[in-house]
N, C-alpha and C positions, 0 to 999 in steps of 0.2 A: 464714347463720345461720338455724337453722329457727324457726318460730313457735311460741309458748307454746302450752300445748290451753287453751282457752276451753269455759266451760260455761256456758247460763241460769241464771240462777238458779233457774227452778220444777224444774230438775233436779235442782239442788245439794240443794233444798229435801225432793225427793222423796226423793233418796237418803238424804238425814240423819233424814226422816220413818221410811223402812224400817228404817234404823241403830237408832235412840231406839227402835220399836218391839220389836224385834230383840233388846237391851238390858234391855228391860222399863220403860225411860223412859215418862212423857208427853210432850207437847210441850214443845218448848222456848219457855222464856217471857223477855221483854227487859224490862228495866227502860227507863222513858221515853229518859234520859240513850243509854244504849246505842243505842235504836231511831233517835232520832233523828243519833247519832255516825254510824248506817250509812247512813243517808239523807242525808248534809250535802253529798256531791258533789250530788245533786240541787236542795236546798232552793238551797244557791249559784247553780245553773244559771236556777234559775225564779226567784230575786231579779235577776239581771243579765237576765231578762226582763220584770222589773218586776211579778212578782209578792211581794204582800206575804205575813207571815208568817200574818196570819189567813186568805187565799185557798189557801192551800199547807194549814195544818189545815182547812180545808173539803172539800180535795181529797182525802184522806188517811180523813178521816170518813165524807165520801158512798162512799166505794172498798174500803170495808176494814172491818174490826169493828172498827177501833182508833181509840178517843176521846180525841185529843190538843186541845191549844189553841195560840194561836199565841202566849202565855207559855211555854207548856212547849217549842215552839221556838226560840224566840230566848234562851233560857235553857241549853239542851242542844245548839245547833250548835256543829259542831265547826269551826275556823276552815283552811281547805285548812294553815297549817302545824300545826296539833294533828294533821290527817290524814295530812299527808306530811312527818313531819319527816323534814329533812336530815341524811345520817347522819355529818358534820362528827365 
């Protein structure tokens, strides 16, 4: 069985950049709830490394232009079964 193609993200991101340009778009903009739904495999990842939800918006803050809280996290994660439901 052959393997899926895999892409970066800063690819995915460039490419949907030139698309949206292309288009006559501006950037695409997330609402909180959303940014954080795409983030939750991580936020999960770095709580079962003991970090808490205000050290995870610090990291996000210092790293990014996007000014979250770690209310607007623990409010808007998505719980791995919201992410991966079971398609029962």
């Amino acid at each position: 069985m052959s393997q899926p193609k895999l892409y970066p993200v800063e690819e995915a991101i460039k490419a949907q950049k030139y698309l949206r340009q292309a288009a006559g778009l501006g950037p695409e903009q997330f609402p909180v709830d959303a940014f954080v739904g795409m983030i939750s495999d991580e936020i999960e990842l770095l709580r079962k490394h003991g970090r808490s939800d205000q050290e995870i918006a610090s990291m996000i803050v210092q790293n990014s232009a996007i000014h979250i809280t770690s209310e607007e996290i623990a409010a808007c994660y998505a719980s791995p079964e919201q992410r991966h439901p079971r398609g029962d």
